[in-house]
ZAZA-393135 format. One record per residue (C-alpha): residue number from 1; residue in three letters; x, z, y. Coordinates in steps of 0.25 Angstrom, whole numbers, plus 5000, padded with zeros to 4 digits. Layout:
N
     k     r     xx     zz     yy
   NUM   ALA      X      Z      Y
...
This chain:
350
     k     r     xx     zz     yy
     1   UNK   5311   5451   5482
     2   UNK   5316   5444   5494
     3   UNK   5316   5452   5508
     4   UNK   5311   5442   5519
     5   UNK   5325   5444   5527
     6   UNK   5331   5440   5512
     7   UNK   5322   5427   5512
     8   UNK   5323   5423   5527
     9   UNK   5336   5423   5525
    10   UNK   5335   5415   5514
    11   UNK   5326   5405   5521
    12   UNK   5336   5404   5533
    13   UNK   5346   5401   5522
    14   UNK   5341   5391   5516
    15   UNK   5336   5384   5528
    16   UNK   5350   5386   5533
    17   UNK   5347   5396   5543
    18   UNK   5358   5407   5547
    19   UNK   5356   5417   5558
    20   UNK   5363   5428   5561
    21   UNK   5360   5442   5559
    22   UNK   5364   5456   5563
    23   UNK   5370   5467   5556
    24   UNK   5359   5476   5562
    25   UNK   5347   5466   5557
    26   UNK   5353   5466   5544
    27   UNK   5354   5480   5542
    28   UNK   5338   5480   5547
    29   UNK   5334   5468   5538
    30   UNK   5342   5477   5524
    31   UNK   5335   5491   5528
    32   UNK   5322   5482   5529
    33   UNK   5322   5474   5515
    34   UNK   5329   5487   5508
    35   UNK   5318   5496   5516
    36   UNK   5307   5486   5509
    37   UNK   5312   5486   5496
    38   UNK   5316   5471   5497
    39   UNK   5330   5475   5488
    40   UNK   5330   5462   5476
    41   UNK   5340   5456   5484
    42   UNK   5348   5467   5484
    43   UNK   5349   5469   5470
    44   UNK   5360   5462   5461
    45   UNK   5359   5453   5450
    46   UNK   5366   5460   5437
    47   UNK   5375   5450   5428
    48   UNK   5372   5459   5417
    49   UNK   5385   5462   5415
    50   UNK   5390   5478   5415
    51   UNK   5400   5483   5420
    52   UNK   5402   5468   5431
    53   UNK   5388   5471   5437
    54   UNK   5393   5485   5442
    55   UNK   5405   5478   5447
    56   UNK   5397   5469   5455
    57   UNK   5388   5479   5460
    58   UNK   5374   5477   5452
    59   UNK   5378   5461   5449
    60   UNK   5375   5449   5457
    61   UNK   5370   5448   5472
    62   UNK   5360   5437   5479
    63   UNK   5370   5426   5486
    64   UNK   5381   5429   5477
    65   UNK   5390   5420   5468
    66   UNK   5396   5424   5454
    67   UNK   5407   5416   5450
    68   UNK   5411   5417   5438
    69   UNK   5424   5412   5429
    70   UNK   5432   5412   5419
    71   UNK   5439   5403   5406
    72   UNK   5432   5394   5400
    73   UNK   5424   5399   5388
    74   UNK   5426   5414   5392
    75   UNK   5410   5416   5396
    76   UNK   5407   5413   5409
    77   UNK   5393   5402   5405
    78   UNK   5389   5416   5395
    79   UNK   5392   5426   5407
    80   UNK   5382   5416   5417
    81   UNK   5371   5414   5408
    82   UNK   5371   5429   5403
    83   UNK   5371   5434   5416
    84   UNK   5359   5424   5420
    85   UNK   5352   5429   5407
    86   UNK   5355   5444   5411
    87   UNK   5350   5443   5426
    88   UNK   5335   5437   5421
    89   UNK   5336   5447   5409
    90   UNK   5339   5460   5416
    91   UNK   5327   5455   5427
    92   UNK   5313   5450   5424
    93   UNK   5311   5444   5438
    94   UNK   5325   5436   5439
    95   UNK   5330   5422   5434
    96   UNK   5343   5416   5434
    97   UNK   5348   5402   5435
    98   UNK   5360   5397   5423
    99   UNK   5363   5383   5430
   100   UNK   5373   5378   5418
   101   UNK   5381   5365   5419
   102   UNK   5388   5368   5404
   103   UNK   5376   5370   5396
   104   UNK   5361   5365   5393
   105   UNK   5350   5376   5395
   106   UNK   5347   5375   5379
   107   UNK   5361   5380   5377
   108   UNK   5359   5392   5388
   109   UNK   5347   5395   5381
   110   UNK   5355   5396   5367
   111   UNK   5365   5405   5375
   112   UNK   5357   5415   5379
   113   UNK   5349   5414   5366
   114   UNK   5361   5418   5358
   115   UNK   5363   5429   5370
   116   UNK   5352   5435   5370
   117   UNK   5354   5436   5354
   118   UNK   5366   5444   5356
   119   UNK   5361   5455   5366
   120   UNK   5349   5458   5356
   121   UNK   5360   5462   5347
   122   UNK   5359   5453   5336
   123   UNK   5373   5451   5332
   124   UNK   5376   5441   5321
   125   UNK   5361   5436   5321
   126   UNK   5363   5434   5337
   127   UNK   5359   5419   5339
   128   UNK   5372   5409   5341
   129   UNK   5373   5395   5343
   130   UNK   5375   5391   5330
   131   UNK   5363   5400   5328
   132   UNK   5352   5394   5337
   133   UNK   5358   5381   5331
   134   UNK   5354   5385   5318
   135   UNK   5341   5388   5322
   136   UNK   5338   5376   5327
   137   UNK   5343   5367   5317
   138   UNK   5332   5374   5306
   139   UNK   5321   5375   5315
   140   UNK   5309   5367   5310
   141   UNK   5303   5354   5316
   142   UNK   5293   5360   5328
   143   UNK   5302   5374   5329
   144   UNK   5312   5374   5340
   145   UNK   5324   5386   5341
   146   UNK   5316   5393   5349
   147   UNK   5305   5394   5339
   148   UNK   5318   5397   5327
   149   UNK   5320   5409   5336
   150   UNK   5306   5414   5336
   151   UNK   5307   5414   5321
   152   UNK   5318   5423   5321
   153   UNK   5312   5438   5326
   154   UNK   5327   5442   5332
   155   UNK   5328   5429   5339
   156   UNK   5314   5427   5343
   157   UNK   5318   5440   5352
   158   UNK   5330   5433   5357
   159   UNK   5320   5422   5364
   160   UNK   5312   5433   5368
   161   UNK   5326   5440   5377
   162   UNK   5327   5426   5382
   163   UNK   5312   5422   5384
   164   UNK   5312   5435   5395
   165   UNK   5320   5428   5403
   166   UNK   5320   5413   5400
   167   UNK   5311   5409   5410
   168   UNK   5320   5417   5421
   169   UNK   5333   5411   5418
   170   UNK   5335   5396   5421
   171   UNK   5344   5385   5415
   172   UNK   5351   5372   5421
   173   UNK   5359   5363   5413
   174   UNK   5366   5358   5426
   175   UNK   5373   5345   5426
   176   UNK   5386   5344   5433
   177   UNK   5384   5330   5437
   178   UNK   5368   5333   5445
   179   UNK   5367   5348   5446
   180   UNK   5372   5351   5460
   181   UNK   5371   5364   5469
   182   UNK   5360   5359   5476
   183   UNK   5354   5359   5459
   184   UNK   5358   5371   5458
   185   UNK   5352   5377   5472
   186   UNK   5339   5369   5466
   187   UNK   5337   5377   5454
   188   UNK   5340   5390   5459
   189   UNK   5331   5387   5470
   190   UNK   5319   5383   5461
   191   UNK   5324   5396   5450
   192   UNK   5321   5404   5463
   193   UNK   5306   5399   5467
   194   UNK   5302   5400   5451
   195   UNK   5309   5409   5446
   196   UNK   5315   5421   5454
   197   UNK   5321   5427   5466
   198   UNK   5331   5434   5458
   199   UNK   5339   5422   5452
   200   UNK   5354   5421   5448
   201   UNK   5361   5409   5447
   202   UNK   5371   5405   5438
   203   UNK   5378   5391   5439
   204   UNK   5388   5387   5424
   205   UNK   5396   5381   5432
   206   UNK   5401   5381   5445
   207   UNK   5412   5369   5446
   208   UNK   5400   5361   5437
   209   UNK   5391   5360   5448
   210   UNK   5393   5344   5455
   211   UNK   5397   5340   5467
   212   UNK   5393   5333   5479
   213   UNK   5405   5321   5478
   214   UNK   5410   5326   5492
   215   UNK   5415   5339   5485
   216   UNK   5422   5334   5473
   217   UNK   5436   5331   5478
   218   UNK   5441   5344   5475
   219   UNK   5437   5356   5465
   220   UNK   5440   5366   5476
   221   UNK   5430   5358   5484
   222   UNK   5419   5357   5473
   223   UNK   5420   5372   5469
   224   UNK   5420   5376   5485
   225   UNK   5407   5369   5487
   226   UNK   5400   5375   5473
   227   UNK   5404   5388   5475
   228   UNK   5401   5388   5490
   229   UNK   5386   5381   5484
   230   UNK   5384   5391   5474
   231   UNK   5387   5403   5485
   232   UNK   5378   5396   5495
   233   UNK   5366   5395   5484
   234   UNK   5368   5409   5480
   235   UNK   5365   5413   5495
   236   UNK   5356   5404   5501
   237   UNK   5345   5408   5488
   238   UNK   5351   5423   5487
   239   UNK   5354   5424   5473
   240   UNK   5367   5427   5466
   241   UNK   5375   5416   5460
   242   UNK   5384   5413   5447
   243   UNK   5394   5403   5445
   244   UNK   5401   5400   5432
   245   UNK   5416   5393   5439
   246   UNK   5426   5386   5429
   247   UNK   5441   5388   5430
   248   UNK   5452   5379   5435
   249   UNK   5462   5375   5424
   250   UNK   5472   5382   5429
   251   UNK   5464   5396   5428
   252   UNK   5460   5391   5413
   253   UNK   5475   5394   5410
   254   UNK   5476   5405   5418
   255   UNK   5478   5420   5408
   256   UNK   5465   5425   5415
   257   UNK   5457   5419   5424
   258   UNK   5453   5422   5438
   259   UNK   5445   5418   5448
   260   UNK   5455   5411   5456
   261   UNK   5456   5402   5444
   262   UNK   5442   5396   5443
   263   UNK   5440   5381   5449
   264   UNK   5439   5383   5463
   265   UNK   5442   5396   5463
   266   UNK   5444   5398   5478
   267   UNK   5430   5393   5482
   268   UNK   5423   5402   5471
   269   UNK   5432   5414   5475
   270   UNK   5426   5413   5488
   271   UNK   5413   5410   5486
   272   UNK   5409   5421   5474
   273   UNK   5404   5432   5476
   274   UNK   5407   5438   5463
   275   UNK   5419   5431   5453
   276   UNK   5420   5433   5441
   277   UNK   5430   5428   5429
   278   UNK   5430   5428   5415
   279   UNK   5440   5430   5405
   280   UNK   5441   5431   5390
   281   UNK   5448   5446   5391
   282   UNK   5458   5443   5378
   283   UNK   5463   5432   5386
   284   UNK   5465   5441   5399
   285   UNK   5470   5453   5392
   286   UNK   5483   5458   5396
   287   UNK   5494   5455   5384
   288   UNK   5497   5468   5382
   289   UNK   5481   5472   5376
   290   UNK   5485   5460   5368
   291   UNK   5497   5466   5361
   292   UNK   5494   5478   5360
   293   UNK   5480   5478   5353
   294   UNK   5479   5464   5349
   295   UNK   5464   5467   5342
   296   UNK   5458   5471   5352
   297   UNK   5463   5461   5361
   298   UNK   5459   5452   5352
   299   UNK   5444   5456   5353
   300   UNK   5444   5453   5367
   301   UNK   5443   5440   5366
   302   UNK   5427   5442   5366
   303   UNK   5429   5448   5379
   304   UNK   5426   5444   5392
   305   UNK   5432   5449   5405
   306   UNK   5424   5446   5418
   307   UNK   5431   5448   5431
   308   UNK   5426   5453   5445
   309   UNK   5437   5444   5452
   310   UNK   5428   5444   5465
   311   UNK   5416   5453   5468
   312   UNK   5409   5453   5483
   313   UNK   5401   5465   5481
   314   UNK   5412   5474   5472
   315   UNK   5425   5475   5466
   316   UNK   5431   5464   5460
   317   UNK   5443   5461   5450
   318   UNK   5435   5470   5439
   319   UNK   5437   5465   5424
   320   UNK   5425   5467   5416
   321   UNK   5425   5464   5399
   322   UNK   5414   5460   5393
   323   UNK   5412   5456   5376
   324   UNK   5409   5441   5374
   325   UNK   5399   5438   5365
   326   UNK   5401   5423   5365
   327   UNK   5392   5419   5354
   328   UNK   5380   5423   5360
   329   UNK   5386   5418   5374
   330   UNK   5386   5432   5378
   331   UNK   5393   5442   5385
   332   UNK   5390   5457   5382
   333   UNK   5385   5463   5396
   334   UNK   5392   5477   5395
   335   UNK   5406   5476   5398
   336   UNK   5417   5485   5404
   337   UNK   5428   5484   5413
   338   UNK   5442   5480   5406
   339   UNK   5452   5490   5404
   340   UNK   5464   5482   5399
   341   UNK   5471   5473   5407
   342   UNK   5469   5458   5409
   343   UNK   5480   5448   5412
   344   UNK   5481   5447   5428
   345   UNK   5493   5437   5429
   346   UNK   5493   5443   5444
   347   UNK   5500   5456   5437
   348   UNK   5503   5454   5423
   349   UNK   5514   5443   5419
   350   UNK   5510   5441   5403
């Protein structure tokens, strides 16, 4: 809930009010609200994700964008959606909007069917693609999927994981040609007056969202202006934001990417909060772990190795692995911190 200094300033906001403030009013106005009990906004939003949301300090914060990068095909689309389904999972009273300009909403709902397979524990009968494909092409006339599902008891409780939240987690199958941020600032402004106070929202991605034509000269200038948007969204309506952003070609060639190697890069380094990359970790391990025990390098190409590269509210430059369960678009939340050491081509010449 909201505390009344919380929601004027909100109002004032919106309606383009700023005022300033003293230190000694603010200090009032927090001994007040905690004082009260008026602590939601206080609290983080968890990814889900063990051991990053200790390095974040609890997760994500009202007013705060997430950026997030990294190679193409390494997880970044997985990493956003899983974190939206984990948010409204882990809370009864939250919801989450997944704004996708890369997928339709029935292939969202595959992913997270095949997902939620997995973390049942299911293994080898864990739904697939080419599973729910299956299952669809032997339905009978008047049976849908859903209803092939029902038939099956281990997959009827598979749409009941996702029927706990469904009505909480909401889909848009933008279009890069009509879904603009003032879209964007639409749906999560209606998400908010039906569904919930506590909303995270995630935008799949960031340099697919159009353009007024005044900004499209230059791709510095376009990514300046979405990232500015997207930071200006998350704080004028007090929830925290994620962005998936692509890499410039130079970075797709780069050994490991970074941050400074996503398109734009300087207007999102400013503008995050909290930026985080992605990396295969067997193509970022350090030559000599390749050498030395080639097999268990080798199984590290079902890793995933998320990077703290900035971090407003903690450390940063913290490398977290994680195993990649790409079959079932998944990423298995328990990870650690890495031990061996990556390619930095700042210090090592390979």
């Amino acid at each position: 809930m909201e505390s009344s200094v919380e929601i004027k300033r909100a109002t004032d906001q919106h309606e383009g009010i700023i005022r300033p403030v003293s230190l000694a009013q603010v200090m009032d106005e927090v001994e007040s609200e905690v004082a009260a009990g008026h602590l939601e906004h206080l609290r983080p939003f968890p990814t889900g994700f063990l051991p990053l949301d200790d390095v974040l300090n609890g997760g994500l914060r009202r007013g705060e964008l997430l950026i997030i990068g990294g190679p193409t095909g390494v997880g970044k689309t997985i990493w956003g959606l899983q974190v939206a389904r984990n948010f409204v999972c882990q809370d009864a009273g939250a919801a989450a909007l997944y704004v996708c300009y890369e997928h339709s909403e029935s292939h969202l709902l595959s992913r997270l069917l095949c997902l939620e397979s997995a973390e049942m524990g299911y293994k080898d009968d864990a739904l697939t693609m080419r599973r729910l494909t299956d299952l669809s092409l032997q339905a009978a006339p008047g049976v849908g999927l859903m209803g092939m599902l029902r038939r099956v008891p281990r997959y009827a409780a598979v749409l009941d994981r996702v029927a706990s939240y469904a009505g909480r987690l909401l889909v848009v199958s933008a279009s890069g040609r009509n879904s603009t941020l003032d879209e964007i600032q639409h749906w999560t402004e209606q998400a908010l007056e039906t569904a919930s106070t506590k909303l995270l929202l995630v935008v799949d991605y960031l340099q697919k969202i159009p353009v007024p034509r005044a900004v499209r000269e230059e791709e510095s200038e376009v990514t300046v202006f979405l990232a500015h948007g997207l930071k200006e969204l998350a704080m004028a309506l007090n929830i925290p934001v994620i962005a998936v952003a692509a890499a410039d070609r130079p970075g797709l060639k780069s050994k490991r990417m970074r941050f400074a190697d996503l398109r734009g890069s300087s207007a999102l380094q400013y503008e995050a909060d909290i930026g985080l990359i992605l990396n295969n970790k067997y193509a970022i391990l350090s030559r000599e772990h390749l050498i030395y025990n080639p097999l268990q390098a080798e199984a590290m190409r079902n890793w995933v190795v998320i990077s703290v590269e900035k971090n407003r509210a903690g450390v940063s430059a913290v490398d977290m692995e994680y195993a990649l369960d790409a079959a079932h678009f998944r990423i298995v939340p328990n990870g650690n911190f890495v031990r061996e050491r990556l390619v930095d081509e700042k210090v090592i010449l390979e």
